[in-house]
C-alpha positions in Angstrom: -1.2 -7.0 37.2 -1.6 -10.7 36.0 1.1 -11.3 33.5 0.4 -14.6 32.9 -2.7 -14.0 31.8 -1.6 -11.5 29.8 0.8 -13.3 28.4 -1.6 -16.3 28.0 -4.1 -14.6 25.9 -1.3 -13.0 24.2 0.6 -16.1 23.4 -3.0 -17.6 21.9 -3.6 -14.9 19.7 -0.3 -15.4 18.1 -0.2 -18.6 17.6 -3.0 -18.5 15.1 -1.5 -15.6 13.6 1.6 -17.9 13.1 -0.3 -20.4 12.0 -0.9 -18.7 8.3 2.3 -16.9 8.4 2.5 -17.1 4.5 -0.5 -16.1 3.8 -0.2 -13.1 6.3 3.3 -12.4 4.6 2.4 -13.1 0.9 -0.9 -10.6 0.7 0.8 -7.8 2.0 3.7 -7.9 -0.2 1.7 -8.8 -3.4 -0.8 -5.6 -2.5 1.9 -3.7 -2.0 3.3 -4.8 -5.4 -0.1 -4.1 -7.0 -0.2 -1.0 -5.1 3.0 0.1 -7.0 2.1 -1.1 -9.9 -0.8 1.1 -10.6 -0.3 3.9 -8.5 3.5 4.2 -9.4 3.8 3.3 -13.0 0.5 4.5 -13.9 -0.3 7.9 -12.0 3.8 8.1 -11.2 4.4 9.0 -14.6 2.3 11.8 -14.7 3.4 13.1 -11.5 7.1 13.2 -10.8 7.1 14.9 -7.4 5.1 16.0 -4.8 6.4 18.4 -2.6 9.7 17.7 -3.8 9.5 13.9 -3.3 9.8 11.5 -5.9 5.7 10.4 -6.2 6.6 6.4 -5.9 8.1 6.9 -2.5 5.7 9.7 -1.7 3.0 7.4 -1.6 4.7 4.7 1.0 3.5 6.2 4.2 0.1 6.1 2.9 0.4 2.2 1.7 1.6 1.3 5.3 -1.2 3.1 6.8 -3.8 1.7 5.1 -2.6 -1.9 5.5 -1.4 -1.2 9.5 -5.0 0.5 10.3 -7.4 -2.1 8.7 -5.0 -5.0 9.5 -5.0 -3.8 13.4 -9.2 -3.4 13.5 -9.2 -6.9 12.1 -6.9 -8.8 14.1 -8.4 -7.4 16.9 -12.2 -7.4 16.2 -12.1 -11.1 15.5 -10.1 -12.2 18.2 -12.4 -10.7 20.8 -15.7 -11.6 18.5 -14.6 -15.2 18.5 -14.6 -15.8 22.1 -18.9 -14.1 21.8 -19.3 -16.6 19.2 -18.1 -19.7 20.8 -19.6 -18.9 24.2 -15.7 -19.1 26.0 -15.8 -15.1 26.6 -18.0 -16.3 29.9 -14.7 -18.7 31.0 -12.5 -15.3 30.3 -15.2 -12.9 32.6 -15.6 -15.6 35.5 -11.5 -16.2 35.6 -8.9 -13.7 38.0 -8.4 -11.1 35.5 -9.9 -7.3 35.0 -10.6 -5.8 31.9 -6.9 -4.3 31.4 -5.6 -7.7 31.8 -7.7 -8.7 29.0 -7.3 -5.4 26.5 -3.7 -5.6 26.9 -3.9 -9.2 25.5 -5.8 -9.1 23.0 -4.8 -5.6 22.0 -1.1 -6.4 22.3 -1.4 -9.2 20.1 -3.3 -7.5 17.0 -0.8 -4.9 16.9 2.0 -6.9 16.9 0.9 -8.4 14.2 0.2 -5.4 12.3 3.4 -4.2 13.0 4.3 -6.9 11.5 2.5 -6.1 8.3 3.8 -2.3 8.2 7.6 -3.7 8.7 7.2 -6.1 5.9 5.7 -3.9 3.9 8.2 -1.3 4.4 10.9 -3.3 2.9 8.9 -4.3 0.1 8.9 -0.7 -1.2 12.4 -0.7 -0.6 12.2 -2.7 -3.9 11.0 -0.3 -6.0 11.6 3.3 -4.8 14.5 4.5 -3.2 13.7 5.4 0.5 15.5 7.1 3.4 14.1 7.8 6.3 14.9 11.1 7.9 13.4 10.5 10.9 13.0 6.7 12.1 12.4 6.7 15.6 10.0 8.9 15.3 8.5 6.2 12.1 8.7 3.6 14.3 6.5 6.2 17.4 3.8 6.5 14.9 3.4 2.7 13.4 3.4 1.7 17.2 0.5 4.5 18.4 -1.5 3.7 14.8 -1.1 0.3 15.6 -2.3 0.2 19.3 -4.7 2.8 18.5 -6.7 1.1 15.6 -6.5 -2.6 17.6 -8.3 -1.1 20.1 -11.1 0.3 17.9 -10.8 -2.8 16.3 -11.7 -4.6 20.0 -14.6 -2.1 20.6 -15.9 -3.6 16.9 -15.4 -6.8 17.8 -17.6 -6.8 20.7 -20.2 -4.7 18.8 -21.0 -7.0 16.5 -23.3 -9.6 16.4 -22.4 -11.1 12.7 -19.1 -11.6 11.1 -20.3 -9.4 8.6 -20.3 -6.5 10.8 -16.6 -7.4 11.7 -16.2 -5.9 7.6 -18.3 -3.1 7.8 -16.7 0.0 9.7 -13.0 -1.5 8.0 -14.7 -1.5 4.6 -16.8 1.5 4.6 -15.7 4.1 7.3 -11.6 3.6 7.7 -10.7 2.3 4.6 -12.5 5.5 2.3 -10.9 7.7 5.4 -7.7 6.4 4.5 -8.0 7.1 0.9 -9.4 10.8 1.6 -7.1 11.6 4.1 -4.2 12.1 1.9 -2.2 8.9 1.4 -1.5 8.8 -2.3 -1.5 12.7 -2.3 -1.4 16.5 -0.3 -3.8 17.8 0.5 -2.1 21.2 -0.6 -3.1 19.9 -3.9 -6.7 20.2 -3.1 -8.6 23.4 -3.6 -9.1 25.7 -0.4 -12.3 24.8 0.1 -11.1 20.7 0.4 -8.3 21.5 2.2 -10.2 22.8 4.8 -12.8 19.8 4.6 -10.1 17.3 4.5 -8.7 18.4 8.2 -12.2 17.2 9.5 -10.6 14.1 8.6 -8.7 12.5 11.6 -6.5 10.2 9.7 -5.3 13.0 7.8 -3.2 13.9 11.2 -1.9 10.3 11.3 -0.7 10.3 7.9 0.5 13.5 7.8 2.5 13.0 11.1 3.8 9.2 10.1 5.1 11.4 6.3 6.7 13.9 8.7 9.1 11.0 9.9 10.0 9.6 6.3 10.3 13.4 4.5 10.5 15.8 7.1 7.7 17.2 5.4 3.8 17.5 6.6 0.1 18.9 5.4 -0.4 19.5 9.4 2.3 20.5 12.4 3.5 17.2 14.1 2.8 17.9 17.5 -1.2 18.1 16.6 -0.5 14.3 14.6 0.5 13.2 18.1 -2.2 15.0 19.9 -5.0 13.5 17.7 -3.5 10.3 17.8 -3.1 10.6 21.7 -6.3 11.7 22.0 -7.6 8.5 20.0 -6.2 6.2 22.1 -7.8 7.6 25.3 -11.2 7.6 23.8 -11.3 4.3 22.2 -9.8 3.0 26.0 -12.5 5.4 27.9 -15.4 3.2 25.7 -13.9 0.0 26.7 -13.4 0.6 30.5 -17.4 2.0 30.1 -18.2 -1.3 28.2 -16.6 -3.8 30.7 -18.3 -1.6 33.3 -21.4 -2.1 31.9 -21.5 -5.3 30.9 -22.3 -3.9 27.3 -22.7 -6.6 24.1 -20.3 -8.7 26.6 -23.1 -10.5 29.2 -26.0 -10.3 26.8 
């Protein structure tokens, strides 16, 4: 294994990240703010509890799942899209390194930094709901897997593409209306039978579910299947991206 190439391509991609630190650390806490705003004042004061939890901190695994999973798809899409649209991904191919080398660089790098976003966004809620959290290695288990998993969906986008608009389109039309369906700002036991049973084609509804489990203790779907679908995720999206280095796919074209 070539660490310092790991840790070369790893060190790059943070450096731009650290380069708009306050902008990275400003938008998630004034969305967050928003988020609270409208989903707690407003719909909050209709509904006091869900499932016994107060509705405001109900809703806070949600709000760091949907900024963790679209943050880690576009850190990582766009660092590996780059590269194709410059022209150095050919200096990266023709160096000493194999394909593992490379993921783990790239992919290390976008989910650091959207566990970055999930951490700060965590303690903003701590400003407006009171939180504890029953479970928190468990928490910090499912922000890592959501995390790694999504930045390497995010890397099988970014070499997809062939436009930067197509670096927005499976963030803004598949995951983030998955997100909102899958039941982040609600149960699904709230549903009628016929939608609950819809919704569990959803697979982010295991991820949430499973990441609520570690704040509440509480969950639409048994834990262990969370980690299974998450798990199994993570294989797939790797399994595509061994086949595309393979290949040669969208990468030597």
């Amino acid at each position: 294994m070539n660490w310092i190439a790991i840790w070369s391509i790893y060190r790059f991609e943070m450096t731009r990240f650290f380069r708009t630190l306050f902008q990275s650390f400003l938008s998630p806490v004034l969305s967050t703010s928003l988020y609270f705003v409208v989903f707690g004042a407003a719909i909050g004061s209709r509904i006091d509890q869900v499932d016994g939890i107060d509705y405001g901190a109900f809703i806070v695994p949600g709000l760091i799942m949907l900024s963790v999973m679209t943050q880690s798809i576009s850190n990582a899409s766009f660092g590996i899209y780059f590269p194709k649209f410059i022209g150095t991904i050919y200096e990266l191919l023709s160096a000493p390194v194999n394909f593992l080398e490379i993921v783990l660089g790239y992919v290390g790098a976008a989910a650091t930094k959207a566990l970055f976003i999930g951490f700060v966004i965590l303690a903003t809620a701590t400003l407006f709901v009171d939180l504890t959290i029953a479970h928190p290695l468990a928490m910090v288990l499912f922000l890592l897997l959501t995390c790694l998993s999504f930045a390497l969906m995010g890397f099988i986008i970014g070499i997809w593409a062939k436009n930067f608009e197509q670096l927005q389109l499976v963030p803004l039309l598949v995951v983030t209306p998955l997100v909102f369906l899958g039941g982040s700002f609600y149960s699904i036991s709230m549903l009628p039978p016929i939608w609950q049973k819809i919704t569990l084609f959803n697979p982010v509804v295991y991820l949430i579910s499973g990441f609520r489990w570690s704040f509440f203790g509480t969950s639409d779907v048994p834990v262990g299947v969370s980690l299974l679908a998450i798990g199994g995720f993570t294989a797939l999206c790797l399994a595509v991206i061994w086949w595309i280095f393979k290949t040669g796919w969208r990468i030597r074209s």
